[in-house]
N, C-alpha and C positions, 0 to 999 in steps of 0.2 A: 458517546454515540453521535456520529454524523448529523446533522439537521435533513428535513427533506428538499432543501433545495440544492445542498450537495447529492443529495440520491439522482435528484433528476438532473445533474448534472453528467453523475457517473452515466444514468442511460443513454443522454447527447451523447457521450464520446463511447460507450458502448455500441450506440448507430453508427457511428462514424467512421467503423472496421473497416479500412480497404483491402483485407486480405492478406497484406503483405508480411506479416508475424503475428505470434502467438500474445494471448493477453493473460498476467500473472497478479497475485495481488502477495505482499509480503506483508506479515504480519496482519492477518485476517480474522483470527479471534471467532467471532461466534458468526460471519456472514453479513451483518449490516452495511458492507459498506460490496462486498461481492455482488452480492444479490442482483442494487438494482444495477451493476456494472453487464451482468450475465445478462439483466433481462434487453438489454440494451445489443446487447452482442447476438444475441439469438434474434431479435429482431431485423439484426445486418445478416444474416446468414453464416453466425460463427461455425466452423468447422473442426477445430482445431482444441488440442487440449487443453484446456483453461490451469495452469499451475497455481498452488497456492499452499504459501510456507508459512507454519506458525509451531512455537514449542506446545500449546494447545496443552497448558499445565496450570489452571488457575490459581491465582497470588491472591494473596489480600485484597487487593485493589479493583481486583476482577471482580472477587466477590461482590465487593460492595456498589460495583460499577452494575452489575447484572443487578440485583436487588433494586437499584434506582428506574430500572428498566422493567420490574415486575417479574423477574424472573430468577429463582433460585438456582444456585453454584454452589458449589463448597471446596473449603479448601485444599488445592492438586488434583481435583477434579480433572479426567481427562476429557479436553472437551471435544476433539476431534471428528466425535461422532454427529455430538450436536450441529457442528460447521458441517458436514455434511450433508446432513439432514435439512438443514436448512439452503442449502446451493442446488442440490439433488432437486427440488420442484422445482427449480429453472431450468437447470441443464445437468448431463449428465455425465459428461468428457471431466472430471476434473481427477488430477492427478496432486493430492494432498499430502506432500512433505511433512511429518512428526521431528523437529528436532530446533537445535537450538542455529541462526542466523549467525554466522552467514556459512556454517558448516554443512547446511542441508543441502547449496546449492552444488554438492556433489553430485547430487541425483539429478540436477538436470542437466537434460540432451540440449548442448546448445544449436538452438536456432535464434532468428531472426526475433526480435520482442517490438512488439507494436502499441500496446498499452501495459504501462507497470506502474501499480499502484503500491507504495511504498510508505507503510505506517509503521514500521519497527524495524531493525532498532533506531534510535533518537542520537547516542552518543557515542564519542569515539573513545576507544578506534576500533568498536565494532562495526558503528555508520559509515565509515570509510572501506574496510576492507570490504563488505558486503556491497557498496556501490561502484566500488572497482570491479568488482566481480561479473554483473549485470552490465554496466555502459557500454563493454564490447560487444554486446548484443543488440545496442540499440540501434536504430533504423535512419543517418542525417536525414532530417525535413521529411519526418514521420511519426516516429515513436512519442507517445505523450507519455511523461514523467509526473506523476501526480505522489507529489510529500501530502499526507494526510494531516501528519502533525506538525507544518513546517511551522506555524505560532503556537505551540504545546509551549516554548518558555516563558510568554507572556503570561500565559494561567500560572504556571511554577510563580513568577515572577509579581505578580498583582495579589497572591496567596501568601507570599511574604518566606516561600521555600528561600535559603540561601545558595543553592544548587543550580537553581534556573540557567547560568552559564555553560553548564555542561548541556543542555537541550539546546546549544544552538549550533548545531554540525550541519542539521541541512539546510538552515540559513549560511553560513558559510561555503558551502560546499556550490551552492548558487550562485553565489556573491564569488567566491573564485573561480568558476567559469562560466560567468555572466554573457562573457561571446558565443559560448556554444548553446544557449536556450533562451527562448523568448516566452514571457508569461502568458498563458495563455487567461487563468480565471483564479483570484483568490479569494479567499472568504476566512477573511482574519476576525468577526466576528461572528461566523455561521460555524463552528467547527475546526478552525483553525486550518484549513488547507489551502496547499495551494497547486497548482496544476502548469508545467511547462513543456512547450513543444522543444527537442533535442534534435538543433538546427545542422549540427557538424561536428567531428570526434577531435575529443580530447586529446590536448600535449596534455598530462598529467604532469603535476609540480612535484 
């Protein structure tokens, strides 16, 4: 789970709406990191429908991630309702995708994206196809890109996982076009995110 200084981060750039597209968050899980985004947005005068994709099927990992949090899950629990239940006292526009990334992004009506928060997925080549997907939507010298889990390899990696190589796609995917974004805020040891403004559209390699 996020720290609270990423929270009050998400609500800066929830303030910081200029109107000009829609804000989504992928991979959203139970609301902690939505929340204080929404409360941030509603504060700017959001209007627009808030999207937000998740399989919303709990694994192992969930479980035991919710337990650590005080809160009971079980396992393939659907958690969908919970994530709405919890975004629902902030705001009430949200149009909540059930399915697996980057398949769900059938169901959305593309417009313009202004803030996209992106926690899942982590490796490729589903981190890839899913952010090809989204980037034509994004906004030059507008839209903020925030990887949630951009240092998720360093935990893999420091926990002595052998795997950790595969969590590094949206560090690379940065580092491959590093001219088209500029960092705005990271927080490599609050949470592992990091947050970039999407300066100008990709020649894809």
């Amino acid at each position: 789970m996020s720290p609270g200084v990423v929270h009050d981060y998400l609500r800066e750039l929830g303030r910081g709406w200029s109107g000009q597209g829609v804000a989504m968050e992928v991979g959203c899980w139970l609301g902690a990191t939505s929340v204080p985004l929404l409360e941030g947005l509603v504060e700017a005068g959001y209007n627009k429908p808030f999207w937000a994709f998740d399989r919303w099927r709990a694994n192992a990992s969930e479980v035991m991630k919710a337990k650590a949090q005080g809160q009971k899950i079980s396992f393939h629990q659907d958690l969908q309702n919970i994530y709405l239940r919890n975004v629902h006292s902030v705001y009430d526009n949200i149009i909540a995708i059930k399915g697996r990334i980057p398949n769900t992004f059938r169901s959305y009506r593309p417009e313009p994206i202004e803030l996209c928060m992106f926690d899942a997925p982590k490796r490729e080549p589903v981190f890839g196809v899913a952010v090809r997907k989204l980037v034509p939507h994004f906004i030059p010298g507008v839209t903020v890109f925030g990887l949630l889990d951009y240092y998720f390899y360093e935990r893999r990696k420091n926990m002595g996982f052998k795997d950790w190589e595969e969590f590094l796609s949206p560090v690379k995917f940065v580092n491959d076009y590093s001219d088209c974004f500029t960092l705005l805020r990271e927080f490599p040891e609050s949470g592992s995110c990091a947050f970039f403004k999407y300066e100008k559209q990709i020649s894809w390699k």
